[in-house]
C-alpha positions in Angstrom: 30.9 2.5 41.5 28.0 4.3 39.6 26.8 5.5 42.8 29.7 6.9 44.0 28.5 10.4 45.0 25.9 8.8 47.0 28.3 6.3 49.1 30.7 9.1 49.7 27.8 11.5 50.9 27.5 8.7 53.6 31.0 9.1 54.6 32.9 11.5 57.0 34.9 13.5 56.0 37.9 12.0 57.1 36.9 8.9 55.3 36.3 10.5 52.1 40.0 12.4 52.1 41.2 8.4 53.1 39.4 7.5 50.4 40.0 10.1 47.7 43.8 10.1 48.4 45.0 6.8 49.3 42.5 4.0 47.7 44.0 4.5 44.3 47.7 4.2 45.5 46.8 1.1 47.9 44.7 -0.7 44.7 47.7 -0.4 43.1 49.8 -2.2 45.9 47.1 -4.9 46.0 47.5 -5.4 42.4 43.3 -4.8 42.4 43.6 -3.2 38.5 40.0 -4.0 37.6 39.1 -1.9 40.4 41.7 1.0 39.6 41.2 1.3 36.3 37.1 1.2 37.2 38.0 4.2 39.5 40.1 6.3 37.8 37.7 6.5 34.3 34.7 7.4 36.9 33.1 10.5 36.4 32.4 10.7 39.8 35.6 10.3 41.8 37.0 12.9 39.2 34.7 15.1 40.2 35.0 14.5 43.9 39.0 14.5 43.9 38.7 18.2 41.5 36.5 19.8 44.3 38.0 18.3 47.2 40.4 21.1 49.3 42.9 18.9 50.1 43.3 17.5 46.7 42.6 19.4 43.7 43.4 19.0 39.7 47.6 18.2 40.6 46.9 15.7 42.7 44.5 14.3 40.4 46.6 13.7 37.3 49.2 12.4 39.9 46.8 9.7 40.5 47.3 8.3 36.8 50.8 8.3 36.8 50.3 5.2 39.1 49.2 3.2 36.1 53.3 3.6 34.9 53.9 1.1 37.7 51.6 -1.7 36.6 53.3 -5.1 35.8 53.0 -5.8 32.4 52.7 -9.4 33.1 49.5 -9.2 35.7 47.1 -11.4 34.3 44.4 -8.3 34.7 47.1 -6.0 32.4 45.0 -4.8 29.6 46.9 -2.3 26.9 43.5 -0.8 25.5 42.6 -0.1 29.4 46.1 1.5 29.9 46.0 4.0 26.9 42.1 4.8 27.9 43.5 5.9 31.0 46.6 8.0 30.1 44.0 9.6 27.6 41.6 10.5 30.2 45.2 11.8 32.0 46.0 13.8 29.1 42.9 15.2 29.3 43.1 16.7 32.8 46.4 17.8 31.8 45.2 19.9 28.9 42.6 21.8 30.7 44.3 21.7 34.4 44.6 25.7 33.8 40.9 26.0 33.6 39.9 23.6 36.2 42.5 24.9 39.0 40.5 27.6 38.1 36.6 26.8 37.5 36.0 23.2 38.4 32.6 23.5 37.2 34.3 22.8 34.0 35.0 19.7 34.1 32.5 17.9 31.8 32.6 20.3 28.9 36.6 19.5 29.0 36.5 16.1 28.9 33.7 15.6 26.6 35.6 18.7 24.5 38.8 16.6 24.6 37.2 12.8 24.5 34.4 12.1 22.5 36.1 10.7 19.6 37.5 7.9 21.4 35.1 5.2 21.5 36.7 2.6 23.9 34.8 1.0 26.4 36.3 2.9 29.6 36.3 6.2 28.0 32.9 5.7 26.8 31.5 4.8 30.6 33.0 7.8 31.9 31.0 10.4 29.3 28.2 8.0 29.8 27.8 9.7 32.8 28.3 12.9 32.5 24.5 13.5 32.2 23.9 12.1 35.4 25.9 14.8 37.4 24.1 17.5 39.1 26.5 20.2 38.4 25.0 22.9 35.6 27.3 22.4 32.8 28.1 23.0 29.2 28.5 19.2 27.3 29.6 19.2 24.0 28.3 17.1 21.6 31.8 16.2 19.5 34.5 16.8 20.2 35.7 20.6 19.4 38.8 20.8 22.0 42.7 20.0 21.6 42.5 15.6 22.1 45.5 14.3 24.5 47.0 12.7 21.6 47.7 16.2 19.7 50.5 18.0 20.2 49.7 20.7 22.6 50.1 18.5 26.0 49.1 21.5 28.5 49.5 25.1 29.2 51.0 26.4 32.5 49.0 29.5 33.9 49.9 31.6 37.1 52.2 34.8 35.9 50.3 38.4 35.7 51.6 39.7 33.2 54.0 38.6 29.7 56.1 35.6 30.2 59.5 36.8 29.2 61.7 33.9 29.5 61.6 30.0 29.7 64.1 27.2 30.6 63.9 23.5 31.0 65.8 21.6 33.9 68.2 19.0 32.7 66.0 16.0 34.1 63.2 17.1 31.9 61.0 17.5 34.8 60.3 21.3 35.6 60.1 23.9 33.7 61.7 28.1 35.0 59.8 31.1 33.4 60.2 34.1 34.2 57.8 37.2 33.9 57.3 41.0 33.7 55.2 40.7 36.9 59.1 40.4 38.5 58.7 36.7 39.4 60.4 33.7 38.6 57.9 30.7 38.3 59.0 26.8 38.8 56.6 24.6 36.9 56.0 20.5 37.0 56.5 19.6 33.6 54.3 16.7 33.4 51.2 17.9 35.6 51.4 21.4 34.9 51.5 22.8 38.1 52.9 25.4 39.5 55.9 24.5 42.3 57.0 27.6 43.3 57.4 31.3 43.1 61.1 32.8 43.4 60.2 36.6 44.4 62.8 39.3 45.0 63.1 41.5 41.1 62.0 44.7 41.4 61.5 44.8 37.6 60.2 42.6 34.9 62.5 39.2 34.8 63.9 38.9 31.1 65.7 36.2 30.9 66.4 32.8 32.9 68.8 29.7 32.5 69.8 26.7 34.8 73.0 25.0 36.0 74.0 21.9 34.6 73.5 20.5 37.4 70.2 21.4 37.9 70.0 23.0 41.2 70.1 26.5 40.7 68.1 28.7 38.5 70.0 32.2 37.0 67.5 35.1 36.6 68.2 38.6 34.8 65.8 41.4 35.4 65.5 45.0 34.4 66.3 45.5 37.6 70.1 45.8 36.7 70.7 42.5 38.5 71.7 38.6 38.2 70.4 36.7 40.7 70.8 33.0 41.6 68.6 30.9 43.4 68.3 27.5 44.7 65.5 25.3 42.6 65.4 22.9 45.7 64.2 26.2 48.5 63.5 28.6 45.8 65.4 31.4 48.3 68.0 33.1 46.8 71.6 32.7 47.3 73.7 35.1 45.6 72.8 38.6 43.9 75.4 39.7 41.4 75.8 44.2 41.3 77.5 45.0 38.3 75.6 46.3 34.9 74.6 49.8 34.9 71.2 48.9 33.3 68.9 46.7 32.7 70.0 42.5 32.4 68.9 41.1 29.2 69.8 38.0 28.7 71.9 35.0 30.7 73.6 31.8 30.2 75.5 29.4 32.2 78.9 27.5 30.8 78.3 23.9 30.9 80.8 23.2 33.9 78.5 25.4 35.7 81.4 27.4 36.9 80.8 30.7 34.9 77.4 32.6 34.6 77.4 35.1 31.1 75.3 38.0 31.5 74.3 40.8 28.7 72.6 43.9 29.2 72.0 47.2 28.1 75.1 48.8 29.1 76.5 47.8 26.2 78.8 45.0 28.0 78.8 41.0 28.3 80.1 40.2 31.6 81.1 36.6 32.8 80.7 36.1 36.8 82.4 33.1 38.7 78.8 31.1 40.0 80.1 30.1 43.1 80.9 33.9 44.7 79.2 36.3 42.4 82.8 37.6 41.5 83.2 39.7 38.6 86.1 37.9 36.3 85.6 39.6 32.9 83.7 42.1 31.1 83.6 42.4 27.4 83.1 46.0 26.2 83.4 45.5 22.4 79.5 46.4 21.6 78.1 50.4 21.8 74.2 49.7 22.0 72.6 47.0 24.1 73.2 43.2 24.3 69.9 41.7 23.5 71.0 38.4 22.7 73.7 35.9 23.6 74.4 32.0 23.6 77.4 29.7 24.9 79.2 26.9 23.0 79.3 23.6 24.1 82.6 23.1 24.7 82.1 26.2 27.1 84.9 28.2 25.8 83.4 31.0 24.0 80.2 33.0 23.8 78.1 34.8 21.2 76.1 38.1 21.6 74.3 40.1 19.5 73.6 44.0 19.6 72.4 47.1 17.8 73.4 50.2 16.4 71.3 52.0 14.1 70.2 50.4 11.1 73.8 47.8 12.1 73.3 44.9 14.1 76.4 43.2 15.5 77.3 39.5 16.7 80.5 38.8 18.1 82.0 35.6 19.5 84.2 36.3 22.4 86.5 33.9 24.1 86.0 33.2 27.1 89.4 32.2 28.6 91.1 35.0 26.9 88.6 37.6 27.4 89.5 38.6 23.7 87.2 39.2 20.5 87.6 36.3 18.2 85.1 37.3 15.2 82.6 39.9 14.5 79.8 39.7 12.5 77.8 43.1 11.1 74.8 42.9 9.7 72.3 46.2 8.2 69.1 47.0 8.6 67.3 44.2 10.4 67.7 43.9 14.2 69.3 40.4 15.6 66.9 39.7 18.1 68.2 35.8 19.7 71.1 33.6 18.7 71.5 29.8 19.2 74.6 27.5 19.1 74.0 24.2 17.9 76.4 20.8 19.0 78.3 20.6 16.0 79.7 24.6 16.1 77.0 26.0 14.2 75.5 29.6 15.1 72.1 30.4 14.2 70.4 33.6 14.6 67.3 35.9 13.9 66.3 39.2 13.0 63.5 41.4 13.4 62.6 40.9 9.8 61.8 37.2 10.1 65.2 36.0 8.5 67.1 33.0 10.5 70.7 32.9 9.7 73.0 29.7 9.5 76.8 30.0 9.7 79.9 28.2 11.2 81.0 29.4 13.8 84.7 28.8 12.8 84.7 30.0 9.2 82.2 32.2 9.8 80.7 30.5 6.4 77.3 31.1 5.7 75.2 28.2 5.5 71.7 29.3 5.1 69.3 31.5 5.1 65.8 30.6 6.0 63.6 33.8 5.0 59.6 33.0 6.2 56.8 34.0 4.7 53.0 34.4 4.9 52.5 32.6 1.6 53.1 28.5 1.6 54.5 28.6 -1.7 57.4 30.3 -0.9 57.5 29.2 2.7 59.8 26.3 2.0 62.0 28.0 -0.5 65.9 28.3 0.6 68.0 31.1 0.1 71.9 29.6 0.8 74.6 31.6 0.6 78.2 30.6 0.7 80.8 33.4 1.1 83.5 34.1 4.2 82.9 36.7 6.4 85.7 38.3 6.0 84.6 38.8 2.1 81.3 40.9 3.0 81.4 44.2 3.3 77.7 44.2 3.7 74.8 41.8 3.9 71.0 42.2 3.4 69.2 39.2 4.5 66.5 38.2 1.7 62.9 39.4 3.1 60.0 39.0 1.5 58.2 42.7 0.9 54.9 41.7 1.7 55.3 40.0 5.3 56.1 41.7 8.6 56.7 39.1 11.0 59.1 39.4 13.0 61.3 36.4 14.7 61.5 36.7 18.3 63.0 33.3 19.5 64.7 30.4 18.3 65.7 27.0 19.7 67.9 24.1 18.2 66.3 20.6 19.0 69.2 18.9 21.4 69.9 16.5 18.2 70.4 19.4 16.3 68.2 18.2 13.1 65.7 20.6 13.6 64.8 24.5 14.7 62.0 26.1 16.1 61.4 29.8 15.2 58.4 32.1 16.8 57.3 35.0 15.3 55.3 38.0 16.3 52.1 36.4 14.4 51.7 33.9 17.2 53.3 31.5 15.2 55.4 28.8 15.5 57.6 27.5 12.8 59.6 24.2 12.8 62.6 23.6 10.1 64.1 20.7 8.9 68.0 21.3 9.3 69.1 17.5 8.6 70.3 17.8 5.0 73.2 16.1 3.2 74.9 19.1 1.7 74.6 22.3 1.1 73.0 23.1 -1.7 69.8 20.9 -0.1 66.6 22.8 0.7 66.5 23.3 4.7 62.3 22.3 4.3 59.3 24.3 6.2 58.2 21.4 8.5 55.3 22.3 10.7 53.2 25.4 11.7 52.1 25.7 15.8 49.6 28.2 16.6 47.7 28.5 20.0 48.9 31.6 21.7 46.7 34.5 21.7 49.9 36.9 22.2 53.4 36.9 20.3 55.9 33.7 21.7 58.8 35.4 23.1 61.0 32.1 24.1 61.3 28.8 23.3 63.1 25.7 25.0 63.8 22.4 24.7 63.4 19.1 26.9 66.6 17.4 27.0 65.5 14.4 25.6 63.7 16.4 22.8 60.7 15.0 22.9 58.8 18.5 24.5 59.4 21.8 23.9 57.6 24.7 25.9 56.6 28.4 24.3 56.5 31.4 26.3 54.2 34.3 25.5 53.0 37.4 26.1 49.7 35.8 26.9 50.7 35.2 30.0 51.0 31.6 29.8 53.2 29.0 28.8 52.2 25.9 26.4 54.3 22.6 26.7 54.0 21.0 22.9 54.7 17.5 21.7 57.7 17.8 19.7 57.8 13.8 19.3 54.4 13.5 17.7 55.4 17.0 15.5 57.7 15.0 13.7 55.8 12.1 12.6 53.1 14.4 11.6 53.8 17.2 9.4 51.0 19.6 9.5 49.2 23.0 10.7 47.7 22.9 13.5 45.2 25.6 13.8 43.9 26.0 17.7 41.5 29.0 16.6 38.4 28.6 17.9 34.7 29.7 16.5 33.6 30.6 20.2 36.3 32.6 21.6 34.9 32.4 25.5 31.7 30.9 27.1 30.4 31.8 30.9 27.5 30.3 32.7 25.5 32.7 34.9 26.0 32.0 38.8 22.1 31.0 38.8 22.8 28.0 36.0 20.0 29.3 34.0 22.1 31.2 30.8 25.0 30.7 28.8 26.8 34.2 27.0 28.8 33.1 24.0 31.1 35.3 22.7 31.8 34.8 18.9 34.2 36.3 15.7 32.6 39.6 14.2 32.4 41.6 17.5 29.2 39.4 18.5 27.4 37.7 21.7 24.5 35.6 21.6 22.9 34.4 25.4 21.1 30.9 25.3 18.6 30.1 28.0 19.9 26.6 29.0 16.5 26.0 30.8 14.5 25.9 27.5 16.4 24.6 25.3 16.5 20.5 24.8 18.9 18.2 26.9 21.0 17.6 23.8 20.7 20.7 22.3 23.6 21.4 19.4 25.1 24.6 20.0 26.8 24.1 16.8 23.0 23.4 14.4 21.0 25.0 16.3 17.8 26.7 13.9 17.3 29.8 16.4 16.4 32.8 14.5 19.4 34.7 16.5 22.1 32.6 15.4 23.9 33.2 11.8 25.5 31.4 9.2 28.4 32.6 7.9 26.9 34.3 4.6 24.4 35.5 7.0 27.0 37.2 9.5 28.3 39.1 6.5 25.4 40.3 5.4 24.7 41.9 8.7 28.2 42.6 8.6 27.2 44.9 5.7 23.8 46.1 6.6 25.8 47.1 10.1 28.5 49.2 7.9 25.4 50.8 5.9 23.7 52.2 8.7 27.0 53.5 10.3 27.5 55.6 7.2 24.1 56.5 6.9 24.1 57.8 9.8 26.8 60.0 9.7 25.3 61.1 6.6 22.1 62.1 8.1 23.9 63.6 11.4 25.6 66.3 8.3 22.9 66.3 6.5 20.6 67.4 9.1 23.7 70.3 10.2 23.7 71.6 6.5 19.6 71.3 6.7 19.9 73.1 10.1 21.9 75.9 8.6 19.6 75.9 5.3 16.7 76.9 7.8 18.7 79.6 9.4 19.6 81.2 6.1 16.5 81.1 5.2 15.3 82.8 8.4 17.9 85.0 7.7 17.0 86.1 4.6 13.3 86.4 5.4 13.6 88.5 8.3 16.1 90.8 5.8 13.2 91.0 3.3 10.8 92.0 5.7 12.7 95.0 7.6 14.8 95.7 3.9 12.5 95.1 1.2 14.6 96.6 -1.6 16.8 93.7 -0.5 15.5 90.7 -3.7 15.5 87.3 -2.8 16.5 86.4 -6.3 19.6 88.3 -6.4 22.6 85.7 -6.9 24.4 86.4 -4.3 21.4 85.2 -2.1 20.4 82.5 -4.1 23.7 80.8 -3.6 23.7 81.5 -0.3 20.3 79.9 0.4 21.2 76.7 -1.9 24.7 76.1 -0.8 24.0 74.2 2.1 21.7 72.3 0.4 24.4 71.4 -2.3 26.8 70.3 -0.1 24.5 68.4 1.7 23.8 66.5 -1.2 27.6 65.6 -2.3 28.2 65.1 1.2 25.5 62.0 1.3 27.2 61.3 -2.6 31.0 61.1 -1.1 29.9 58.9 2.0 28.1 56.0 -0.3 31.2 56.2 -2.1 33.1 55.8 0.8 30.7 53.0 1.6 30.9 51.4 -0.9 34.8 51.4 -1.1 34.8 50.2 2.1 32.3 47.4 1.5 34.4 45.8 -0.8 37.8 46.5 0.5 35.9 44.8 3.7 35.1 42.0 1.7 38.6 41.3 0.5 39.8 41.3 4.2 36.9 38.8 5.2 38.6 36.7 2.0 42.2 37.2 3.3 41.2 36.2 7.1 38.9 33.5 6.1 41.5 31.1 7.7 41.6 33.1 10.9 37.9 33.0 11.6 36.9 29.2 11.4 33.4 28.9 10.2 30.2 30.2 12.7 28.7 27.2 12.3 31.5 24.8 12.9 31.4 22.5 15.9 31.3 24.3 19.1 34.6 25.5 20.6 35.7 26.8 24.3 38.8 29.3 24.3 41.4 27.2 26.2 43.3 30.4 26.6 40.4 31.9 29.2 38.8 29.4 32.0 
């Protein structure tokens, strides 16, 4: 099997498609596992299957799901074997939106993703990475997100911000929808994209899915709700009604009634089935930008804004009436969530996640984040009526500006998920057993290079998937999350890498606004990108220095460039004066008037140069404090060597 490449170069083509696509699946059937699990951890039938047309990176990762079907009891049935290959699976998975894109990455991901697992099959397979004649970038250790962390992939295909996301109730695709006016069907476990559902004019802002799972519900800026069939992806009904543009949707869980708000200022309910209008709710004056469902289907929350007061009210849905209203000042409401036991949770703009029952209207809780971990955990409850504020002002810490953008319930309620406009992910702890408990700061998810917009759950909780203005979406292990509590940092010291089309030169691109090239031709086989002595490359302490000697001569420059004005006009004073003199000499050189006149520039020359080495040195050190403050954003230069998942 080492010589793989070879035997299929002896092969038509015909025979190497038969090969490629059918050999695993018929191994399988001939209960031949030695010789699957052989195949699937070679190098070089990866390779081949990656660059083959008819195959590609989906088809790929398809091929290990085979290994779900392998009788436990076979006497060949090896568990170690197993998780080496649904590693090497999770692998692919993580970096299937690079190599759909640049196959040429291929053994820089796995050895990225693999190199601390030492079993024996995992082991053969980067064994022979050296041996492929494909240029490539190898890293040394392993400096990429493993298979067993908890981002599992990230889904890549919309042009511009993903807006929206929803999960189908099978747990196996995921709906986004974009400001590039498309509606995108994902596979949840491969990662790849199923379909595109095209017929917005405007950016899509919010999506949902029948109970049933066979229709998604889209609402665009394009004023319109649109329904379409998951199975075709052709659309089926288009419902004309809101003024302007459709903000957010939801479907009741009978699947007879779709909920639409928009920025008309009205919440309209729609019968699914004939894209009737049955109700509209006209109770807010600004735009809906928010709005949830109960589970028992029988009423529905939105949230809006006027001024500096934001407003949630729960309508019910048989009735069409207004059953409770909820004001709140100053901070916008930007999503609302309902969990299974009648509890309504929702954010504002300033980062605050409210808690309250949806019956009582008692507040529960009131989870207030914050850039320092000290605080991050604390609670701030709160346990009056509604009907007893006159006003509320959310705590919020003075020093943070995040701002919440999403939040999602986990489907056994225990736990929330909150995004905020620093990229971040937040997880909280909502299992308590009364009140006055802390509701505890759980985990920390970072790995977007844009703010998360939307969040959803799988239905068996286990996954949940971000959306972001990246352009991409990231499917996370939520099961793992919860055994581990921790911060998971995906920042990287390289943030992208290229190879030249000729093989011959790498261009890193690294923090501090710098790019070193390598010549991969004269430097060693196992060269260390992350050691390497070359007089080019910086450490840390170095980079600032440079940082500083950079900041020096930018001043001094400007310095000179005045200095040599005020010099300039020095000269023509002089001039001036001179050719006075000659044609007037009763004119003295030595009168006051013309001595200040002839020193002047010279003078403010001279503070000029004094005020900018101030300046300097002002802005030297309130650099420096900033380097100490985003120490934790810019991992170390001479850490191990990282690839930016977020860019193939």
């Amino acid at each position: 099997m080492s010589n793989l490449r070879s035997w299929l170069g002896q092969k038509s083509p015909e025979e190497i498609e038969h090969f490629l696509g059918e050999i695993p699946r018929l191994w399988l059937e001939g209960e031949n596992l030695n010789k699957l699990s052989r195949l699937l951890s070679n190098y070089e039938f990866i390779e081949a299957k990656l660059n083959h047309t008819e195959f590609g990176i989906k088809a790929l990762i398809e091929d290990y799901e085979l290994i779900d079907n392998i009788d436990l009891s076979h006497p060949d049935y090896s568990e170690q074997t197993i998780q080496s290959l649904k590693l090497i699976q999770g692998a692919l998975r993580l970096s299937r939106h690079i190599l759909s894109q640049d196959a040429t990455q291929l053994a820089g991901q796995l050895s990225g993703r693999l190199l601390d697992f030492d079993t024996p099959d995992i082991q053969r397979l980067l064994q022979q990475i050296p041996q492929t004649e494909t240029t490539c970038l190898r890293s040394l250790r392993a400096t990429l997100n493993a298979p067993t962390g908890l981002l599992l992939s990230t889904l890549s295909g919309h042009g511009d911000s993903v807006n929206a996301v929803a999960v189908t109730p099978d747990g196996t695709m995921v709906i986004s929808g974009s400001s590039d006016h498309t509606v995108k069907v994902w596979d949840l476990n491969t990662g790849a994209e199923i379909r595109t559902l095209t017929g917005h004019s405007a950016p899509v802002n919010a999506v949902a899915v029948t109970p049933d799972g066979t229709k998604v519900i889209s609402g665009a800026s394009d004023n319109t709700v649109r329904v379409w069939s998951l199975a075709t992806g052709k659309e089926i009904l288009k419902f004309n009604g809101h003024s302007h543009s459709v903000n957010a949707v939801g479907v009741t869980p009978d699947g007879t009634r779709v909920i639409s708000g928009a920025s008309d200022n009205t919440v309209k309910v729609w019968n699914s089935g004939t894209g009737t209008e049955i109700l509209t709710f006209n109770g807010h004056s600004t735009p809906i930008v928010a709005l949830a469902i109960t589970p028992d289907g029988k009423k529905a929350v939105s949230g809006s804004i006027l001024g500096i007061s934001q407003y949630i009210i729960v309508w019910n849905l048989e009735t069409g009436k207004e059953e409770l209203t909820r004001q709140e000042h100053r901070n916008l409401v930007k999503t609302v969530a309902i969990t299974y036991d009648n509890h309504l949770i929702y954010g504002s703009d300033n980062g605050a996640i409210t808690i309250f029952h949806l019956e009582s209207g008692e507040v529960l809780f009131l989870l207030a984040p914050s850039q320092n971990p000290e605080t991050r955990e604390k609670l701030y409850p709160i346990s009056r009526v509604l009907s007893e504020l006159n006003r509320f002002d959310p705590y919020q810490n003075p020093e943070t500006k995040e701002k919440l953008y999403s939040i999602a319930v986990a489907p056994d309620g225990k736990s929330l998920i909150a995004v905020y406009s620093d990229n971040f992910s937040r997880v909280w702890n909502l299992e308590t057993s009364n009140k006055s408990d802390q509701v505890k700061f759980h985990s920390q998810l970072e790995g977007h290079t844009a703010p998360i917009v939307d969040i959803a759950f799988t239905p068996d909780g286990k996954r949940f998937i971000s959306a972001s203005n990246d352009k991409t979406l990231k499917v996370w292990n939520f099961g793992l999350l919860e055994k581990n509590n921790q911060v998971i940092n995906d920042n990287n010291s390289v943030n992208d890498v290229t190879i030249t089309t000729d093989g011959k030169q790498a261009i890193l691109a690294l923090p501090y606004n710098m790019v070193r090239v390598y010549n991969l031709e004269r430097i060693p086989q196992n060269f260390n990108f992350a050691t390497d002595k070359y007089p080019y490359r910086f450490s840390r302490i170095q980079n600032r220095f440079v940082e500083i000697i950079d900041k020096f001569f930018h001043w001094w420059i400007k310095a000179l460039a005045i200095n040599f004005f005020y010099s300039l006009l020095s000269l023509g004073i002089t001039l001036f004066l001179i050719f006075k003199h000659k044609f007037y000499p009763r004119i003295r050189l030595n009168d006051n008037f013309h001595l200040l006149l002839f020193v002047s520039p010279v003078i403010i020359g001279f503070l000029t140069n004094i005020l900018f080495f101030v300046k300097l040195l002002v802005s030297l050190i309130i650099g420096n404090e900033n380097y100490k403050n985003k120490s934790k954003k810019y991992p170390k230069i001479y850490s191990n060597f990282k690839v930016d998942e977020s860019s193939p």
